[in-house]
C-alpha positions as CSV (number, residue, x, y, z in Angstrom):
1,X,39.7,-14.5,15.1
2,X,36.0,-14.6,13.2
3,X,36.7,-18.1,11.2
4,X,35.2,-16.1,7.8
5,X,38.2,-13.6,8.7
6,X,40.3,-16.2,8.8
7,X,39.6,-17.9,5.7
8,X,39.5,-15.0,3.7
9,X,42.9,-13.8,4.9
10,X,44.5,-17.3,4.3
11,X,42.7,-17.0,0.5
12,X,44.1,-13.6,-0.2
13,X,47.4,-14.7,1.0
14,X,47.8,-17.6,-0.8
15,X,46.8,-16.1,-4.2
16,X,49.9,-13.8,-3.4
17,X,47.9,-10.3,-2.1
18,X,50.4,-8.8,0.0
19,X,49.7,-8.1,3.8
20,X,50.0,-4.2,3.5
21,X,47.1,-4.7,0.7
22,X,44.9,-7.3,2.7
23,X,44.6,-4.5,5.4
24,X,43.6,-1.8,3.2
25,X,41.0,-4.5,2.3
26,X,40.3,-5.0,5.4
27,X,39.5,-0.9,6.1
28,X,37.6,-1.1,3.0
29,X,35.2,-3.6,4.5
30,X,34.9,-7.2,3.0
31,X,31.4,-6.9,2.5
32,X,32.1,-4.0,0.7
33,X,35.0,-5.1,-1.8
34,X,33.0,-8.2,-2.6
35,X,30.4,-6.8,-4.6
36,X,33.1,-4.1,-6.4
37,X,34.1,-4.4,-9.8
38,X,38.0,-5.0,-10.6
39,X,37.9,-1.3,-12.2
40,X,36.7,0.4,-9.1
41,X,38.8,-2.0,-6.8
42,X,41.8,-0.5,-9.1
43,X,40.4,3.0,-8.3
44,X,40.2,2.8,-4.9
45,X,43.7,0.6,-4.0
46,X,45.5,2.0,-6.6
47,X,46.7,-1.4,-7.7
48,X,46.6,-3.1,-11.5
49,X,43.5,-5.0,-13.0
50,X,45.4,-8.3,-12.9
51,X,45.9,-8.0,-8.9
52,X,42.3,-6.7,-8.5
53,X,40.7,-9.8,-10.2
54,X,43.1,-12.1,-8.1
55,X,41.4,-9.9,-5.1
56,X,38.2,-10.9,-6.2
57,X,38.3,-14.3,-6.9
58,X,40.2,-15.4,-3.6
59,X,37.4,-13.0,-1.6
60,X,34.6,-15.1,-4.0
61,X,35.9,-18.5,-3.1
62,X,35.4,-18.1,0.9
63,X,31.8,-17.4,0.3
64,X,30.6,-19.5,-2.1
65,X,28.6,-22.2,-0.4
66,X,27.0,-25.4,-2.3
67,X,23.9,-26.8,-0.8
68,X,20.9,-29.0,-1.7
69,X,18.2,-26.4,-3.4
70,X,15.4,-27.9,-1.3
71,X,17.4,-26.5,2.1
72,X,16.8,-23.4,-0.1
73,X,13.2,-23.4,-0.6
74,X,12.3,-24.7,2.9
75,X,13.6,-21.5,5.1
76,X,12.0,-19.0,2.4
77,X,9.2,-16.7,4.6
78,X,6.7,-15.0,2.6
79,X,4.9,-11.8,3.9
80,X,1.6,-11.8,2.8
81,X,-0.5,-8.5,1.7
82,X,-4.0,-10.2,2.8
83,X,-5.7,-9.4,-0.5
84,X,-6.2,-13.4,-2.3
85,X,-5.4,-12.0,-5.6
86,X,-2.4,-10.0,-5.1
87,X,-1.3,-13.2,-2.1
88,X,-1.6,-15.6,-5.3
89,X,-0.4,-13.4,-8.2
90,X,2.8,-13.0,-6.2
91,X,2.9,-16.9,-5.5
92,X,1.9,-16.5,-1.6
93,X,3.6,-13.0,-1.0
94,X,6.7,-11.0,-1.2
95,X,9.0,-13.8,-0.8
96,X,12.2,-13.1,2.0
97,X,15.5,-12.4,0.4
98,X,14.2,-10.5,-2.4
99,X,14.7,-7.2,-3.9
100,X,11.0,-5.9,-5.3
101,X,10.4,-2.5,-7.5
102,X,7.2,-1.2,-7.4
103,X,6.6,1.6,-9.9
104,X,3.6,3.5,-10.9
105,X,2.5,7.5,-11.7
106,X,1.9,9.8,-9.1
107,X,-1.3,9.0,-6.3
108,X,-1.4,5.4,-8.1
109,X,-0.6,4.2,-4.8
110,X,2.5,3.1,-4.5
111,X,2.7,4.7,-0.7
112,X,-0.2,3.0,0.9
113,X,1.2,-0.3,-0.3
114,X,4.7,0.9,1.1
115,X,2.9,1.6,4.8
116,X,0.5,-1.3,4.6
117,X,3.0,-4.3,3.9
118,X,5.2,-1.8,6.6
119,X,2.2,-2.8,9.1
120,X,1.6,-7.0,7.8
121,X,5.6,-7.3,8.6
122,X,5.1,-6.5,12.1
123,X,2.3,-9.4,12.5
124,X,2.9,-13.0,13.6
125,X,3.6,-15.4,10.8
126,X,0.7,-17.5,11.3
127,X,-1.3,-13.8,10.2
128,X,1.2,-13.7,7.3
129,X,3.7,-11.4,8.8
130,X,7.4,-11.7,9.3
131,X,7.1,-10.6,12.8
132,X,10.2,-8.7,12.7
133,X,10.6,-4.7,12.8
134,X,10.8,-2.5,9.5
135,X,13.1,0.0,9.0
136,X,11.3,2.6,6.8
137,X,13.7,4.9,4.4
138,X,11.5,8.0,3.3
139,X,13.0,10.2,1.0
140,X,9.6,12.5,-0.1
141,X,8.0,12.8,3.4
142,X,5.4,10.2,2.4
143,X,5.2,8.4,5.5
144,X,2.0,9.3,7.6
145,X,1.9,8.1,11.3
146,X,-1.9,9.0,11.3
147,X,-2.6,6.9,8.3
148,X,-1.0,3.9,10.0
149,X,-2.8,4.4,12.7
150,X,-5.9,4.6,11.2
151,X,-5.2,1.0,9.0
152,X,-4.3,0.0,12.8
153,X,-7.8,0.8,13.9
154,X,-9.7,-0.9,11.2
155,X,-8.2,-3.6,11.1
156,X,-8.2,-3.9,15.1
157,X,-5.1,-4.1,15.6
158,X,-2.7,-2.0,18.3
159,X,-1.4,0.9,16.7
160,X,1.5,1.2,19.5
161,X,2.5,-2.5,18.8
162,X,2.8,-1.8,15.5
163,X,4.9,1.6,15.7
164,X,7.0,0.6,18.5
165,X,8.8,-2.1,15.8
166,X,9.1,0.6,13.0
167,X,12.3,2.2,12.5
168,X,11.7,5.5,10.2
169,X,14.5,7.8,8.8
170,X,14.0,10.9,6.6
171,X,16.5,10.5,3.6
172,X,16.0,13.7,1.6
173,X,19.4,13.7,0.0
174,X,21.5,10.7,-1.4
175,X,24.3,11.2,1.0
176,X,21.4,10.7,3.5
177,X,20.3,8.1,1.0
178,X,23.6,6.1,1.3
179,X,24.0,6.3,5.0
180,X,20.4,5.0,5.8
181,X,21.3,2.0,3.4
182,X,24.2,1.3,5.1
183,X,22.6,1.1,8.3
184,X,20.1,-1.1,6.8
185,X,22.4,-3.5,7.1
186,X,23.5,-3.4,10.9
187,X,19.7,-2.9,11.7
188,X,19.2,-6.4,10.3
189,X,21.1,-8.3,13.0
190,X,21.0,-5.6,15.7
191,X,17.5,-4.6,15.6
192,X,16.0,-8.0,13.7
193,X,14.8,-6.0,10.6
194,X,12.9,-8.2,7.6
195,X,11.4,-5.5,5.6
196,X,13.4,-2.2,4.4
197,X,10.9,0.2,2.6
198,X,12.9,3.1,0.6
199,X,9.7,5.4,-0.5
200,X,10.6,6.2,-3.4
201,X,14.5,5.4,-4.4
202,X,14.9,8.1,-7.4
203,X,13.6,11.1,-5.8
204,X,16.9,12.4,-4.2
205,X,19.3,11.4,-7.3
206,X,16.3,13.3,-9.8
207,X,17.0,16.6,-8.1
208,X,20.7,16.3,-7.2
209,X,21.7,14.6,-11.0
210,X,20.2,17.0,-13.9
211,X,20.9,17.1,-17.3
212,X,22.6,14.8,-19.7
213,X,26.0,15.3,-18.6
214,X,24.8,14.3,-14.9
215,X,23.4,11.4,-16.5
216,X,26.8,8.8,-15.5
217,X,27.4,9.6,-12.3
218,X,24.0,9.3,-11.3
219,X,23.6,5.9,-12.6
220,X,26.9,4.4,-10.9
221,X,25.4,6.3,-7.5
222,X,22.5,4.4,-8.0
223,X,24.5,1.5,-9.2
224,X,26.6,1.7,-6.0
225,X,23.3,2.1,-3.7
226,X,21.4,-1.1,-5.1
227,X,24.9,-3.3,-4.4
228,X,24.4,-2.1,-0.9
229,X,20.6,-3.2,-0.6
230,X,21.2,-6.1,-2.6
231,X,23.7,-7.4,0.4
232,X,20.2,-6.7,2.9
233,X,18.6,-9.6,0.3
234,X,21.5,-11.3,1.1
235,X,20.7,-12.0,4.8
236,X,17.0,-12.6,3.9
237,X,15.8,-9.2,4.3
238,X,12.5,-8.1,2.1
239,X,13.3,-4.9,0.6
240,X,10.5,-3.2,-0.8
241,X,11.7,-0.1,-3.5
242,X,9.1,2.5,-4.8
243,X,9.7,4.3,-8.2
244,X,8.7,6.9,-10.2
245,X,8.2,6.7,-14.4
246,X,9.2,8.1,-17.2
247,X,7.1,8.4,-20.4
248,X,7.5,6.9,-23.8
249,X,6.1,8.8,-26.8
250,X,3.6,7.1,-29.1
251,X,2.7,4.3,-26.7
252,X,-0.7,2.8,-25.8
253,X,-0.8,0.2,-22.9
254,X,0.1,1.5,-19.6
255,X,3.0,-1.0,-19.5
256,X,4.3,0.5,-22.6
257,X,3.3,3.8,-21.7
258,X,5.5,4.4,-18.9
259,X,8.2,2.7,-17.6
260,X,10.1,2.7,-14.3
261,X,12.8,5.9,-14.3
262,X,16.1,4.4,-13.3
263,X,17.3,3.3,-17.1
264,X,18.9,0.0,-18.0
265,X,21.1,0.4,-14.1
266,X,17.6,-0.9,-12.6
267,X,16.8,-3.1,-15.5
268,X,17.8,-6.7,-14.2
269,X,18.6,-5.8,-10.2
270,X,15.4,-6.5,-9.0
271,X,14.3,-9.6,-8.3
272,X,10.5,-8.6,-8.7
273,X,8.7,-5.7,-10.9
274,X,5.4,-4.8,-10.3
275,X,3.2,-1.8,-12.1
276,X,0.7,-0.6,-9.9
277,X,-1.9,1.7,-12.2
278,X,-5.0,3.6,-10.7
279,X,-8.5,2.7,-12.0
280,X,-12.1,4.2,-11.7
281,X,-12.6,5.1,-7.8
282,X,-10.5,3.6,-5.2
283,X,-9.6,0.8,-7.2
284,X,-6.6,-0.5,-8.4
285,X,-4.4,-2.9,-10.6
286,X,-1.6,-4.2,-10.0
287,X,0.5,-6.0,-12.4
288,X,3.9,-8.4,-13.1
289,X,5.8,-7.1,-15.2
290,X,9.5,-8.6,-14.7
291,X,10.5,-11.3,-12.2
292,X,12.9,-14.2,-12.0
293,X,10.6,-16.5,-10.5
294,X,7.0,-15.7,-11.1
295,X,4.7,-15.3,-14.6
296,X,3.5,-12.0,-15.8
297,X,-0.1,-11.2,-14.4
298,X,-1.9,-8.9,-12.9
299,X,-4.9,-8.3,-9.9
300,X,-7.6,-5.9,-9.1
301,X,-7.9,-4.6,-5.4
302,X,-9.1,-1.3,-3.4
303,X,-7.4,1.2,-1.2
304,X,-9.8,2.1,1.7
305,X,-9.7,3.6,5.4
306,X,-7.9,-0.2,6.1
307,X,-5.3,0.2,3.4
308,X,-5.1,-2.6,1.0
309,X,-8.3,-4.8,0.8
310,X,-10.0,-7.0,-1.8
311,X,-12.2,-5.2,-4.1
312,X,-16.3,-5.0,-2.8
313,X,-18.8,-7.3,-4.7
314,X,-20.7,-4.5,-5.6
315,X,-18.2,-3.3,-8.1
């Protein structure tokens, strides 16, 4: 028997869960129930609130592991975009383990940065890669082969190489949404995945959830689909989450202007939220706007035939 089975079972029993209960549990998925809430655990077991929290707790104490924060820090990759300013704004990259929202109008560019980190994940880590595969979620038929393959070519590097370690599914619906997340998660240890891209994560609930009386159930979907890519964080995954905005009326900065569609179920999940705004040409800013671990800023770089790049002297 796996040894975390093992110690979970003993928990549950010993907090008094009965065995018939422990296998529902079980069928249910541990990694599931763990990140339920005692109302939906009720729901779904059909048991009182005062058994569910018991549930909850034992599950809790079986994975809560204590250890020195600088064991922490050390095994914390970063996958670097290659541009100084953003590579520094962003303290050295997009940091492994992380959830990061990046939000911006439409043709701002929130895409190419999707297919160009896709392609710096696939490089060694000594080029600032994670060298690991990407399994790319693409729920408005954004993803362009030809476009990697033509960052692939100016920057010299194999476009085969590259495509052979991305994983790319078509989620035009949530229920394809949902499954693809899922299998994010077995992809991590069975394929060695280190960067999930879902380009862009509101589209399918937008057009399936209308109205104001559709308004609830879409946000515990989407509450229920960022518990499951918040367990990819969980074993050091990056995953990488394009959004949409919505307006806001009498505002003047773009910051205030617009903000990321999702509501207040978005508001604190991330880890990282970045504005990305379209300037004059092919330039662009990109800006902090939330993060636990980084200060607010913001950088200036281009989008050329090589995707992301620093922005020419000339400008």
């Amino acid at each position: 028997m796996n040894l975390r089975v093992k110690d979970v079972k003993e928990a549950l029993l010993k907090s008094g869960v009965s065995p018939k209960v422990i296998d529902q549990l079980f069928k249910l998925g541990i990694d599931e129930v763990r990140y339920m809430t005692s109302s939906e655990l009720v729901e779904k077991l059909k048991i009182d609130s005062k058994t569910a929290r018991k549930i909850l707790r034992a599950i809790g104490s079986t994975f809560v592991e204590i250890k020195p924060a600088s064991e922490v820090i050390m095994h914390k990759k970063r996958l670097k975009i290659g541009v100084k300013e953003i590579d520094d704004l962003l303290g050295g990259g997009l940091e492994q383990g992380t959830l990061i929202e990046l939000y911006g109008r439409p043709a701002s560019g929130k895409t190419q940065m999707a297919m160009h980190i896709t392609i710096n994940a696939r490089l060694d880590e000594k080029e600032g890669g994670l060298s690991t595969k990407v399994f790319y979620i693409d729920t408005e038929r954004g993803f362009s082969p030809a476009r990697i393959e033509e960052m692939c070519r100016f920057r010299r590097l194999d476009p085969q190489k590259i495509m052979d370690g991305i994983l790319y599914v078509s989620a035009g619906s949530t229920h394809e949404l949902f499954v693809a997340a899922e299998r994010a998660l077995d992809l991590i240890k069975d394929e060695g995945v280190g960067l999930i891209i879902v380009d862009s994560l509101l589209s399918p609930f937008r057009l399936e959830f209308q109205g104001i009386k559709e308004l609830a159930p879409r946000q515990q979907a989407v509450k229920e689909l960022m518990r499951i890519l918040k367990r990819a964080c969980e074993k050091d995954a990056i995953v990488f989450l394009t959004n949409q905005v919505v307006g806001r009326v009498g505002r003047g900065i773009e910051t205030e202007k617009y903000r990321p569609a999702g509501g207040f179920v978005l508001g604190h999940i991330p880890n990282l939220v970045l504005l990305i705004r379209r300037l004059k040409g092919n330039r662009r800013l990109i800006r902090v706007v939330d993060s636990s671990y980084l200060e607010e800023g913001e950088a200036i770089f281009a989008i050329d035939k090589a995707g992301i790049v620093p922005v020419s002297p000339d400008w």
